[in-house]
C-alpha positions as CSV (number, residue, x, y, z in Angstrom):
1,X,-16.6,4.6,-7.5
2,X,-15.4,2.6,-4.1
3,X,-16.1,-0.4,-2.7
4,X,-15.4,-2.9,-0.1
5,X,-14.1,-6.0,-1.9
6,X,-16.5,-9.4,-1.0
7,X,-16.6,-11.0,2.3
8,X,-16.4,-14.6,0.9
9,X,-12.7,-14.9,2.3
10,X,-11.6,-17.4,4.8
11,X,-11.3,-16.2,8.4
12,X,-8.4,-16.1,10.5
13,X,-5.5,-17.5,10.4
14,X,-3.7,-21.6,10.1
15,X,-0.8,-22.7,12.3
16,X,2.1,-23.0,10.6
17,X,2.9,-26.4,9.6
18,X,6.6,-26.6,8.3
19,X,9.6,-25.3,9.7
20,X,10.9,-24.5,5.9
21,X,12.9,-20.8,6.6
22,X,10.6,-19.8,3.6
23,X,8.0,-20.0,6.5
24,X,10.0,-19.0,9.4
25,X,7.9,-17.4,12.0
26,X,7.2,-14.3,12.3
27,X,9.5,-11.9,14.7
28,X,12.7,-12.4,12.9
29,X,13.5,-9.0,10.9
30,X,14.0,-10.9,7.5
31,X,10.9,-12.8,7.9
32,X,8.5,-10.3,6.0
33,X,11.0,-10.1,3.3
34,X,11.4,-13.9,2.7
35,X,7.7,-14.3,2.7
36,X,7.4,-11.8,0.3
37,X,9.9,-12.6,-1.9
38,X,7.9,-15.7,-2.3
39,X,4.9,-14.1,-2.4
40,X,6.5,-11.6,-5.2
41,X,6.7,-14.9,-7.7
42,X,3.4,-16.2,-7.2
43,X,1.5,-13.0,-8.0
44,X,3.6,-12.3,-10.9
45,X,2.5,-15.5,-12.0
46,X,-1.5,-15.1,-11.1
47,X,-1.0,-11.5,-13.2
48,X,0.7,-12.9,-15.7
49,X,-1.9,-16.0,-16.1
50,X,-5.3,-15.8,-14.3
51,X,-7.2,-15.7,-17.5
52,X,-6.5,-19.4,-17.5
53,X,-7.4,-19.4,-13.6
54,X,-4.4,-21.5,-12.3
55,X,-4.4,-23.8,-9.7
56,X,-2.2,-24.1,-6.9
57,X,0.4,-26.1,-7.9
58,X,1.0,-23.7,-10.8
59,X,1.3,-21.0,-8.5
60,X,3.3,-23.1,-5.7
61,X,5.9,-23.7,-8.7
62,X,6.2,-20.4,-9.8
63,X,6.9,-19.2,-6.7
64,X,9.4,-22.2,-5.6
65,X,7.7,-23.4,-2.5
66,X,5.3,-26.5,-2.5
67,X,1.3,-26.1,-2.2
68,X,1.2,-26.7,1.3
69,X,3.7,-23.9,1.9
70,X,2.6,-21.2,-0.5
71,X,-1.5,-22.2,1.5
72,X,-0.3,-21.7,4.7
73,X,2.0,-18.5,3.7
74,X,-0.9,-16.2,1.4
75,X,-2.7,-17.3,5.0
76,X,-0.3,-16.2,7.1
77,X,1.0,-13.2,5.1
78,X,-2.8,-12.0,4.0
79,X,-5.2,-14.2,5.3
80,X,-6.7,-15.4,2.5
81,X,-6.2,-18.5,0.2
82,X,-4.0,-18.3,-2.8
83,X,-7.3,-18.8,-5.3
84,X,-9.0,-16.3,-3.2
85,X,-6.4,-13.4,-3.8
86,X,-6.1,-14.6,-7.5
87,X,-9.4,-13.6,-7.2
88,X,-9.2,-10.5,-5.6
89,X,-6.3,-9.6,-8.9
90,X,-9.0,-10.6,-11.7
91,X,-10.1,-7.8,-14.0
92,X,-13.7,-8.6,-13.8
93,X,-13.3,-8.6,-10.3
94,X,-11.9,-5.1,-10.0
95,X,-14.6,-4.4,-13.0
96,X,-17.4,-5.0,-10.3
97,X,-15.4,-3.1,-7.0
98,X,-15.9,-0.3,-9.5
99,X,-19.6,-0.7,-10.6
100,X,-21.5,-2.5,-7.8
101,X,-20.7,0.1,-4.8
102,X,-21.5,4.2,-4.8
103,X,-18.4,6.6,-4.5
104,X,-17.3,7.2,-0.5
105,X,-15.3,9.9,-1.7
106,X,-18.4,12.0,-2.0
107,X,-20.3,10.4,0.9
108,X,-17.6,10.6,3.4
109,X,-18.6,10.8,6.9
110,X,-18.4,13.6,9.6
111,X,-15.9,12.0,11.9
112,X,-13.8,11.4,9.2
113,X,-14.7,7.7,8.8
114,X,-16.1,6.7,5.2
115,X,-17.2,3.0,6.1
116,X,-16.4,0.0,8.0
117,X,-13.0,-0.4,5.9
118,X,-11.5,2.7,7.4
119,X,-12.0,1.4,11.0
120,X,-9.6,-1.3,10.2
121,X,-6.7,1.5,8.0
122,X,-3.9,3.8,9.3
123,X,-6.2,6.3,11.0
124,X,-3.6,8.9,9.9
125,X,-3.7,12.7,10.8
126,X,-2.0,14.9,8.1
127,X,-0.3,18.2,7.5
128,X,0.5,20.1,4.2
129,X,4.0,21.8,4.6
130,X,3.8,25.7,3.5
131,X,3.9,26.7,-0.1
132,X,7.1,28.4,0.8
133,X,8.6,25.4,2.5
134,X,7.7,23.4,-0.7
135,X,9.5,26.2,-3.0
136,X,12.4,25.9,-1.3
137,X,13.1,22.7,-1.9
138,X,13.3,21.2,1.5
139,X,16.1,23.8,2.4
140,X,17.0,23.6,6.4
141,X,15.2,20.6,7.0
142,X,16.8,17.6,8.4
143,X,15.5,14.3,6.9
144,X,16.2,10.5,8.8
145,X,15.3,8.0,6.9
146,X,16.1,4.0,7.2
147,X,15.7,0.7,5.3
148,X,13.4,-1.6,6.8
149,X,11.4,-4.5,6.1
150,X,7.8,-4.6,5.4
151,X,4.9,-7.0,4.0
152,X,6.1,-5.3,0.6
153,X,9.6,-6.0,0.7
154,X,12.0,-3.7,1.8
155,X,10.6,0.0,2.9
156,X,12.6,3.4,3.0
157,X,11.0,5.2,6.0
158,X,11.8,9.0,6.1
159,X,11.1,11.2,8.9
160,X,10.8,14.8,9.7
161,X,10.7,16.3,13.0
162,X,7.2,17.0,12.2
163,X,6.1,13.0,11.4
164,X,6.4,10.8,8.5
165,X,7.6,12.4,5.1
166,X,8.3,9.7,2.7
167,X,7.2,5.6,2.5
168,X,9.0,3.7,-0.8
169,X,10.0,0.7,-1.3
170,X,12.6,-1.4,-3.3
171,X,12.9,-4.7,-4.6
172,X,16.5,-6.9,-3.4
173,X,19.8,-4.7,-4.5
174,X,17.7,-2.0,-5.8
175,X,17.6,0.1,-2.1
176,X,19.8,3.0,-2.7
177,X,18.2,3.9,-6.1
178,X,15.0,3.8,-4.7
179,X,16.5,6.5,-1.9
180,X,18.1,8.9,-4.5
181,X,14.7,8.6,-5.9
182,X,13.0,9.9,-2.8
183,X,15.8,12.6,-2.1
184,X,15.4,14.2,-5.3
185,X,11.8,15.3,-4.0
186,X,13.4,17.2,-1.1
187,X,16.7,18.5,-3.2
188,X,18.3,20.8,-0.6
189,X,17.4,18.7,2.8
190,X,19.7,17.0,4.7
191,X,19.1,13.5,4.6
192,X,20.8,11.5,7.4
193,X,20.8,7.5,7.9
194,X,18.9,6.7,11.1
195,X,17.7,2.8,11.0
196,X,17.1,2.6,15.0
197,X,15.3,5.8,15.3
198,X,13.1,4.8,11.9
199,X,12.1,1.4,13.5
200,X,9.3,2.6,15.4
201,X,7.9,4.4,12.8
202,X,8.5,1.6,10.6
203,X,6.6,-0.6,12.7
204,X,4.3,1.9,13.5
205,X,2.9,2.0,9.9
206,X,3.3,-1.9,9.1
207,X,2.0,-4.0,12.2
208,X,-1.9,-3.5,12.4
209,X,-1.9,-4.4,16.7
210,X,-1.0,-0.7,16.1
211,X,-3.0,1.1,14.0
212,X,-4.9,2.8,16.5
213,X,-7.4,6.0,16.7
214,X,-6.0,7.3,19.5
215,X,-2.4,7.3,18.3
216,X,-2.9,8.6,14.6
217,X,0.3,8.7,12.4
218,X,1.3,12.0,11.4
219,X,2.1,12.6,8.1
220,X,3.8,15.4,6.3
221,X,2.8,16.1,2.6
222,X,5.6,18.4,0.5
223,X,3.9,19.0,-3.0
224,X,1.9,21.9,-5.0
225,X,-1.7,22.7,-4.0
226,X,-3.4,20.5,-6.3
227,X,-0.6,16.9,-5.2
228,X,-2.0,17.8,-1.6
229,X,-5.8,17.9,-2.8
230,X,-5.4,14.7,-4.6
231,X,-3.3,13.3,-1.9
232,X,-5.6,14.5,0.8
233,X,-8.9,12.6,-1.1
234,X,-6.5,9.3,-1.3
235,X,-6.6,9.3,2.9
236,X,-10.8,9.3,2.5
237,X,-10.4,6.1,0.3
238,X,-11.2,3.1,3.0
239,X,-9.0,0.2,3.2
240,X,-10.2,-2.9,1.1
241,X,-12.0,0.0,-1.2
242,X,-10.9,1.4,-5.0
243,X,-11.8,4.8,-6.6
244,X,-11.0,5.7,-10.0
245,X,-8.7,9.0,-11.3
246,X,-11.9,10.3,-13.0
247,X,-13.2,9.5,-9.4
248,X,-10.8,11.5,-7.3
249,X,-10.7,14.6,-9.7
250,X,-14.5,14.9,-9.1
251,X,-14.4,14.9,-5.8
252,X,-11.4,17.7,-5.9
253,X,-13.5,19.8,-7.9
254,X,-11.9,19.7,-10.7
255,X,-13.5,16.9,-13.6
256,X,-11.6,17.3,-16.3
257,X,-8.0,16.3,-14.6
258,X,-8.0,13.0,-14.7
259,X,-4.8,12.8,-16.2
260,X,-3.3,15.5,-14.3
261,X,-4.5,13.6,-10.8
262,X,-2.7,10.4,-12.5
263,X,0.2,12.1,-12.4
264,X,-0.1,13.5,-8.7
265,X,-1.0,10.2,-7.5
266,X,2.6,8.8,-9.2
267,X,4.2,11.7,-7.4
268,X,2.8,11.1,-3.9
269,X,5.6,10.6,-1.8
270,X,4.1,8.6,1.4
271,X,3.0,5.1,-0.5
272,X,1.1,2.8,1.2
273,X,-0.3,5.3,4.1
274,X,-1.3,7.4,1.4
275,X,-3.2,4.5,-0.5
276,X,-2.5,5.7,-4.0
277,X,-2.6,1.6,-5.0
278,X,-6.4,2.0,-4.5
279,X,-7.0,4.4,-7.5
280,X,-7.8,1.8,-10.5
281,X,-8.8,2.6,-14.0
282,X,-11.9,3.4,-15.4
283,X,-12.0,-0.4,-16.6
284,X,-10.6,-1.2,-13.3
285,X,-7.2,-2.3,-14.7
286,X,-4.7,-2.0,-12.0
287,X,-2.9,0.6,-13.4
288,X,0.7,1.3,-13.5
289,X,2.4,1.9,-9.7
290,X,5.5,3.9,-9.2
291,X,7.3,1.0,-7.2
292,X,5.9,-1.6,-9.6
293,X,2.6,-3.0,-10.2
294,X,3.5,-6.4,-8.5
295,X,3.5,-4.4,-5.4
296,X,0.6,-2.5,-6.0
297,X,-1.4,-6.0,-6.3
298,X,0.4,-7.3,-3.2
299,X,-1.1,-4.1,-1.5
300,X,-5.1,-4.8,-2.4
301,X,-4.5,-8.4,-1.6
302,X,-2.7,-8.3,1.5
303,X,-5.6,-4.9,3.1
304,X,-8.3,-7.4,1.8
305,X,-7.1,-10.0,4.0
306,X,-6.9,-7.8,7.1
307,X,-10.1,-6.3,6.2
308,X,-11.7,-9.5,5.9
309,X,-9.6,-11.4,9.2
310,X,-10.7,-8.9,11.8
């Protein structure tokens, strides 16, 4: 099942009242990472303890800013309040995304749209590399890849000659592990460090001014047959929207691999523009996440802010 989440959220966006550095404006290129370092605490926190339905303060602590700044920053960073991402995280919530909406997967449309939510995503245009290419190992291609910040924390951007071929990210001090990580999906490439000519693409996929229809990102998948089908039903899920594995291996033809589509979606190497944060569980527990499910709830809080801001 997929849904759009509610459209109770606040509109647009509050000047910035404090010049604290936690809040520094954005332009700088550690601002994204300061906020969401910040940001990091506070929904560790709400995860840990919405049962009880915190309140601000709580959260504010937690995170080591005061209430004021940790308002204006979930605005700034998400557009929404703190209490209304808390309550974008709740189980019950995510229980209803899954119930109260019909599966888009199944009702895509024509154009390649599957609702109002994938007006506002990546608008991404995709090729599968060749079986051949794939068995190889990545052998005699030359991989560029760069660290850059992101709403998510820090990002490893890989590109091919032929468009985007990797999106991970890493949490402070943990950046070259997160690489070797990557690499070992393309064994016999060469990978080369190239942060200036990754910045574009790294901005490219991260500031929204530029997600645009007629400028799709290109994206390169490097998997088996059945990663690329699962990966290739991820791009119909809209942003602000959740599907289930059960979900996705239906609409791949295949029912009964739930478990097996769980572990494609773990293995899909472009995160983020190939949304495999919006697969939930049956229950609509926010399941595990390859780069941590603090990030993964950082993703569906942040997309329903910018679904909800425009």
């Amino acid at each position: 099942m997929v849904a759009k989440l509610p459209q109770a959220y606040i509109k647009g966006m509050m000047n910035i009242a404090t010049s604290d550095h936690r809040l520094a404006k954005p332009g700088s290129q550690n601002a994204a990472l300061r906020d969401y370092d910040s940001v990091r605490r506070a929904i560790a926190f709400i995860s840990e303890h919405w049962r009880a339905q915190p309140n601000i303060d709580a959260m504010a602590d937690a995170a080591g800013v005061t209430p004021d700044e940790l308002h204006h920053l979930f605005r700034r960073w998400a557009g929404l309040t703190p209490k209304a991402f808390m309550q974008a995280l709740t189980l019950d919530h995510a229980k209803g995304l899954l119930r109260d909406s019909a599966s888009v997967l199944d009702a895509a449309l024509d154009s390649g749209l599957s609702g109002p939510g994938r007006l506002h995503d990546l608008f991404v245009t995709h090729e599968a590399m060749s079986p051949g290419e794939w068995k190889a190992g990545g052998a005699g291609m030359t991989l560029r890849y760069g660290f850059h910040p992101s709403p998510f924390g820090t990002a490893i951007v890989i590109a091919s000659d032929r468009g985007l071929a990797g999106l991970a990210f890493a949490d402070p001090g943990q950046e070259q592990t997160a690489l070797a990580d990557m690499s070992r999906r393309w064994p016999n490439a060469t990978c080369i460090e190239d942060h200036a000519g990754t910045a574009a693409l790294a901005q490219r996929i991260f500031d929204t001014k530029l997600w645009r229809p007629d400028q799709p990102l290109r994206v390169v998948l490097i998997g088996t047959d059945f990663e690329v089908r699962v990966w290739e039903a991820l791009l119909k899920v809209p942003m602000g929207c959740a599907t289930t594995y059960s979900d996705v291996a239906a609409n791949i033809c295949n029912p009964k691999a739930s478990r097996a589509v769980g572990a494609a979606v773990g293995r899909n190497p472009v995160s983020f523009v190939v949304p495999c944060h919006r697969v939930l569980g049956k229950s609509g527990a926010l399941t595990g996440y390859h780069w941590g499910i603090t990030r993964k709830q950082a993703m569906l809080g942040w997309e329903a802010g910018q679904v909800n801001a425009a």
